[in-house]
C-alpha positions in Angstrom: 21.0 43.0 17.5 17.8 43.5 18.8 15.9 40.5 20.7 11.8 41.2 20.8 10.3 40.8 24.4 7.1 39.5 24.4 4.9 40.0 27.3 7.0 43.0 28.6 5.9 45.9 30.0 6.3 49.1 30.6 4.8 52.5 31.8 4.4 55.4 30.7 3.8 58.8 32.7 2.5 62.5 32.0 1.2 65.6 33.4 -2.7 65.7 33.5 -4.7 68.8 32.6 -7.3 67.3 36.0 -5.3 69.1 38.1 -7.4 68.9 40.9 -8.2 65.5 41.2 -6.1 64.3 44.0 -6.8 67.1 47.1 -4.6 64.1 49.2 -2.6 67.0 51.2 -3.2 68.8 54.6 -1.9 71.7 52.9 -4.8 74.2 52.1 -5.8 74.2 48.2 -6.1 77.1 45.8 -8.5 78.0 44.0 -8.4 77.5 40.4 -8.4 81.4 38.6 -10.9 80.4 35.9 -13.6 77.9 37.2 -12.7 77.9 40.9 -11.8 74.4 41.3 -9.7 73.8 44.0 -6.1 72.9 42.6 -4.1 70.7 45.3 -0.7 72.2 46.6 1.6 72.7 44.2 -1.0 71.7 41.8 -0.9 73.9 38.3 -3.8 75.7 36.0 -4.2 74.8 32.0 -5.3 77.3 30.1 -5.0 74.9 27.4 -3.5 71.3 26.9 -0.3 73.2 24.8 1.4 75.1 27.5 4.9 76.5 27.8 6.3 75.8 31.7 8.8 77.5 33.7 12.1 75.8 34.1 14.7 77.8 36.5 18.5 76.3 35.7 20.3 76.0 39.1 23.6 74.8 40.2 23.6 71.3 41.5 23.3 71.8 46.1 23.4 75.4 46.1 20.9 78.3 46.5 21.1 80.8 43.9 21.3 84.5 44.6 19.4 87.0 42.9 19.8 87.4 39.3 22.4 84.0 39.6 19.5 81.7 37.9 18.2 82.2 34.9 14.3 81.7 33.7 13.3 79.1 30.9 10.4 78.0 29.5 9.8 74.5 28.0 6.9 73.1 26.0 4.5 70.8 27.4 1.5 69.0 26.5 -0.9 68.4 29.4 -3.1 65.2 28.8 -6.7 65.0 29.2 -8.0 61.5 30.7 -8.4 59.2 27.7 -5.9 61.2 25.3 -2.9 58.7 26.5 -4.8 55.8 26.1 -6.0 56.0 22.6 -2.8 57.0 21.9 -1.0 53.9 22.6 -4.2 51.8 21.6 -3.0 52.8 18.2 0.4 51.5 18.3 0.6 47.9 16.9 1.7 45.1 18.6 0.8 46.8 22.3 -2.3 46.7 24.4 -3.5 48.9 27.5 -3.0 46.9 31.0 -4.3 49.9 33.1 -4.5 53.3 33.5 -4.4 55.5 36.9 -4.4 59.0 37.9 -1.5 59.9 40.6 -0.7 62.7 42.0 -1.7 65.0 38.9 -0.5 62.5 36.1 -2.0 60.0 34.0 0.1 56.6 34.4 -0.7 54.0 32.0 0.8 50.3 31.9 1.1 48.7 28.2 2.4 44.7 27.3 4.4 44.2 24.1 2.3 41.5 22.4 
């Protein structure tokens, strides 16, 4: 059985291709290798919004050894500002209470109508 909240909300987060928008750390920036931006620590570089991301599988409170963890990639699409937005705009029954950029994501708040 399924009971329909009106009014709720919820929040949805993801990785933005603006890298570079939040330089918030003490930590000196890289540049970025195509257009020279500066990325903030940590930060990554999109070629393109359809990117495959490195993912090393380690054993829970220890520090692998060499050769002990193994490389994966996973696929990830990197949003531009807007892109999550109209996304949800078209999903019926919801509307867009804000959207903010935080520490290299795009966090949007949506209400249930």
């Amino acid at each position: 059985w399924y009971q329909r909240r009106v009014r709720g909300l919820g929040l949805v987060t993801v990785w933005a291709q603006e890298q570079h928008l939040d330089l918030t750390s003490s930590e000196p920036c890289k540049p970025c290798p195509t257009d020279g931006t500066e990325l903030g620590v940590g930060r990554r570089h999109f070629e393109s919004q359809d990117v495959f991301v490195d993912w090393q599988l380690k054993k829970p409170g220890s520090v692998p050894k060499k050769g002990e963890s193994k490389l994966y990639y996973r696929y990830y699409h990197v949003f531009k500002e807007g892109e999550l937005e109209e996304l949800v705009e078209q999903v019926p029954g919801v509307e867009v209470v804000q959207v903010t950029y935080e520490k290299a994501n795009w966090c949007l708040v949506f209400r249930k109508l």
